[in-house]
C-alpha positions in Angstrom: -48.4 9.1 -5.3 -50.1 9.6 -8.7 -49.8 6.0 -10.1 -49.8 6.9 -13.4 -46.8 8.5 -13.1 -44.8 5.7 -11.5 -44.3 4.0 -14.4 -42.6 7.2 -15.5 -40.8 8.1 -12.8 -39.2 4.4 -12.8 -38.4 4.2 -16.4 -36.3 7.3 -16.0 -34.6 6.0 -13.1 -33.9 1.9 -14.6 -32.6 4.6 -17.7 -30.1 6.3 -16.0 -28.8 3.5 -14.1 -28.4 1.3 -17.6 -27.5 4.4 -19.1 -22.9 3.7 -20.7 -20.6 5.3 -19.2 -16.9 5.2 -19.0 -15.8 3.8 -15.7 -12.5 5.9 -14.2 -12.9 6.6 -10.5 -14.6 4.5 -7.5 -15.0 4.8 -3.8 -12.0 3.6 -2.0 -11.0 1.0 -4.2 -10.4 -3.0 -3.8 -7.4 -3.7 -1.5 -6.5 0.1 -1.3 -6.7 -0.1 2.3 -4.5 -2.3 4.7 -6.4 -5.1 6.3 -6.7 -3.7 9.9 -8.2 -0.6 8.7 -10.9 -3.0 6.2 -12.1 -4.7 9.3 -12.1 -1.7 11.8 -14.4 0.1 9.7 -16.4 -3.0 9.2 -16.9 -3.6 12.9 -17.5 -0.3 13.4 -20.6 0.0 10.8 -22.2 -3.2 12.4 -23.9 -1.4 14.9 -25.7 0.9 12.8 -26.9 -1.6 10.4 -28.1 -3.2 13.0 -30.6 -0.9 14.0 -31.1 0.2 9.9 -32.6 -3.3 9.8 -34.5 -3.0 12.4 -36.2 0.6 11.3 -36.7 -0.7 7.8 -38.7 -4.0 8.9 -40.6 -1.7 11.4 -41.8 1.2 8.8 -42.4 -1.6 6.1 -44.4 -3.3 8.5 -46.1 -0.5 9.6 -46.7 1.2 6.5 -45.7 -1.3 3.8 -47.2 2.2 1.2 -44.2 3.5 1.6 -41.5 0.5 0.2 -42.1 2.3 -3.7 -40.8 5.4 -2.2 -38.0 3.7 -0.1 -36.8 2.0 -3.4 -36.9 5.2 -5.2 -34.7 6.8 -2.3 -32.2 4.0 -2.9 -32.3 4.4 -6.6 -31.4 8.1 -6.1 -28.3 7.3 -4.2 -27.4 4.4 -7.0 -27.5 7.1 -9.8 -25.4 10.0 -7.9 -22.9 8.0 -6.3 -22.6 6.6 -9.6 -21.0 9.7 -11.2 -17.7 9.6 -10.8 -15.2 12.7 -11.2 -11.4 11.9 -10.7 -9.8 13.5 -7.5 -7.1 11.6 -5.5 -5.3 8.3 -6.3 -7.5 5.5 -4.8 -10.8 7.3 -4.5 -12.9 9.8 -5.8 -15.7 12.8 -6.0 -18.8 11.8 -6.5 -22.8 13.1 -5.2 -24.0 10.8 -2.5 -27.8 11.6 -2.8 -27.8 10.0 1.0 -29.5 13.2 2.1 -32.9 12.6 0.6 -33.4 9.2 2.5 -32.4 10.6 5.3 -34.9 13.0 5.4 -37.4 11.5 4.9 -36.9 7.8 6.3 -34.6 9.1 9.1 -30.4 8.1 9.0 -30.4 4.3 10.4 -32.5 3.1 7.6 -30.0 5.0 5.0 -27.5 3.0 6.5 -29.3 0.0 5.6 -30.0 1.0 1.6 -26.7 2.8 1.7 -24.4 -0.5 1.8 -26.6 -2.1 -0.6 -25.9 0.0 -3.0 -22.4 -0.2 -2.6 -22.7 -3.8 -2.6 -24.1 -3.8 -6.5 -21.6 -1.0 -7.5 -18.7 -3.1 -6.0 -19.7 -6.4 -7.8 -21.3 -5.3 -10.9 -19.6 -2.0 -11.8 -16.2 -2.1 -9.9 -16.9 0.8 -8.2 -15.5 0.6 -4.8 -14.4 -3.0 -3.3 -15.8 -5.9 -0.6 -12.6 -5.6 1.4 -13.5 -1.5 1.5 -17.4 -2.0 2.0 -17.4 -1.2 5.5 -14.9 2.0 5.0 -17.3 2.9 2.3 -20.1 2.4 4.4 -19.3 4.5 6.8 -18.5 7.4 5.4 -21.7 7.3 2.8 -24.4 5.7 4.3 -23.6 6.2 8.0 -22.1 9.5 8.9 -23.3 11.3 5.5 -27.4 10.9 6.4 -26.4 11.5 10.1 -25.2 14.8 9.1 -27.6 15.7 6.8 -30.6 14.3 9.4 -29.5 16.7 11.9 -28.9 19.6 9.9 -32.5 19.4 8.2 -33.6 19.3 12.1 -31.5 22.3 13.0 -32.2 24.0 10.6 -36.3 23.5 10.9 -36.0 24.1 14.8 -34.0 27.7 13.7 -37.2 28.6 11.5 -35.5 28.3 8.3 -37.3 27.4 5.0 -37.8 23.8 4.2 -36.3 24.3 1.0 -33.1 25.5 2.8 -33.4 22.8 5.1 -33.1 20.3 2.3 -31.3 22.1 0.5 -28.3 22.3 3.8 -28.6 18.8 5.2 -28.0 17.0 1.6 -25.0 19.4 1.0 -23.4 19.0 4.3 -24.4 15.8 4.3 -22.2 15.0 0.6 -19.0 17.1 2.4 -19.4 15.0 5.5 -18.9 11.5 3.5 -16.0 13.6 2.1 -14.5 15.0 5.1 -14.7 11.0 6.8 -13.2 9.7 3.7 -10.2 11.9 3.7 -9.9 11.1 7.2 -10.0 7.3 6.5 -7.6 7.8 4.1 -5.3 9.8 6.7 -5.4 7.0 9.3 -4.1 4.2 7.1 -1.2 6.3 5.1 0.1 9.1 7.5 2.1 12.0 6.3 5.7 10.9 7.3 6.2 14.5 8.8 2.9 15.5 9.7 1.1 12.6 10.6 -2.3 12.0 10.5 -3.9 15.5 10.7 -1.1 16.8 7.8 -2.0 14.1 5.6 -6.0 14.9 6.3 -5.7 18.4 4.9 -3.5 17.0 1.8 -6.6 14.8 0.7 -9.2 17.5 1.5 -7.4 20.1 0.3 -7.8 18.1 -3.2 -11.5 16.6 -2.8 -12.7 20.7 -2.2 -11.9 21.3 -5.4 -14.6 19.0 -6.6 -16.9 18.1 -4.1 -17.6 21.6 -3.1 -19.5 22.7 -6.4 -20.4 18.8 -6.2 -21.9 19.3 -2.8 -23.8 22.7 -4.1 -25.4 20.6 -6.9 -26.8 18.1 -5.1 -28.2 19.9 -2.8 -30.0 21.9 -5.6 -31.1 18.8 -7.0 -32.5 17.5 -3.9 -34.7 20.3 -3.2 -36.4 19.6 -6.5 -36.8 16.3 -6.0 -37.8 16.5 -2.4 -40.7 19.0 -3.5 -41.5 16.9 -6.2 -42.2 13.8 -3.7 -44.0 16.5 -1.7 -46.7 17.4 -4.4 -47.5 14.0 -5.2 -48.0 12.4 -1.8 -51.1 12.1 0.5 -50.8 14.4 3.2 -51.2 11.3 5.6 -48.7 9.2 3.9 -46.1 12.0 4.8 -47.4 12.0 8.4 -47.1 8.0 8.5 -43.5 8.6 8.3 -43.0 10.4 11.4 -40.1 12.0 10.0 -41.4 15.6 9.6 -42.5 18.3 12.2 -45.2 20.7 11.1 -43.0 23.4 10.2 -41.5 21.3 7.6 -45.0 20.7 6.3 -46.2 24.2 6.1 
């Protein structure tokens, strides 16, 4: 990457995360969630961190180059998921920005960066809760870059664009978290007529209405910033990440 724009590119970044803003809306908030649901979800994201751990200290091992660009992959997910837009009592809409990590670092390690930063947005800007982290977790750092991971690689095998690529796996990837949070949200306060699956169309019936032109954006947005990263690194520092197959580098 061209060093003399790093400085730049991080004083935009440290900018927009300092930058005020009025805080209305979270992730699923602090105590939102009965207690057997908290830990179930928190169990359940063990596994993947696990192995996130284990990628990360492997690739910064391997190719300890590329820990500038994994920080700036977790600062991208700081800023989106830090704009908040109102949607449903106890949680919100919101870009994940999971995508881009997951492209290019692959969806454990997303995992990894994922529930780090909602560790500093729970403590430091109330966004979210600890007794939530591993519900939270989940559904943005865990099935988010799984989606978007596989739909860049479907999309690629299908001989689509890169750009579309991108473009598809960080959109579907933002819905995904969505879709999983609305189903989190199903399973600890059922509709007392419908049940479970009534009360998951409720709460996705009223996070469409913003995470869909949400989803759209940020897939935009990634694009540019994915080809951005593109034209300023090394062709061999892109192959050192054994992410990409040589259609996505044409």
């Amino acid at each position: 990457m061209n060093s003399k724009r790093i400085p730049m590119i991080a004083s935009i970044t440290l900018m927009l995360v300092l930058l005020p803003k009025n805080v209305f809306a979270m992730h699923i908030m602090e105590g939102f969630l009965p207690p057997v649901w908290c830990i179930s979800w928190g169990v359940l994201t063990i596994p993947f961190l696990a192995y996130g751990l284990y990628s990360l200290r492997k690739i910064t091992i391997e190719f300890p180059k590329l820990k500038l660009l994994l920080a700036m992959a977790g600062a991208f997910v700081f800023v989106l998921s830090s704009l908040k837009i109102p949607s449903v009592t106890g949680s919100c809409s919101h870009p994940t920005g999971t995508g881009l990590g997951a492209i290019l670092f692959g969806p454990a390690i997303m995992s990894v960066l994922g529930v780090i930063v909602l560790l500093f947005q729970a403590i430091l800007l109330a966004h979210g809760g600890l007794t939530t982290l591993g519900a939270n977790t989940f559904s943005m750092a865990v099935v988010g870059p799984f989606v978007a991971y596989a739909v860049y690689i479907i999309v690629l095998k299908t001989k689509g664009s890169r750009s579309l690529a991108v473009f598809l796996a960080a959109a579907l990837g933002d819905l995904a978290t969505y879709i999983t949070t609305a189903f989190q949200l199903a399973f600890a306060f059922p509709d007392p007529t419908g049940g479970v699956m009534a009360s998951t169309v409720k709460f996705m019936s009223i996070f469409a209405v913003t995470q869909i032109p949400l989803a759209i954006s940020e897939g935009i947005l990634t694009v540019i910033i994915f080809n951005a990263i593109m034209n300023y690194l090394k062709d061999d520092e892109f192959q050192s990440l054994k992410i990409f197959s040589k259609e996505a580098l044409r």
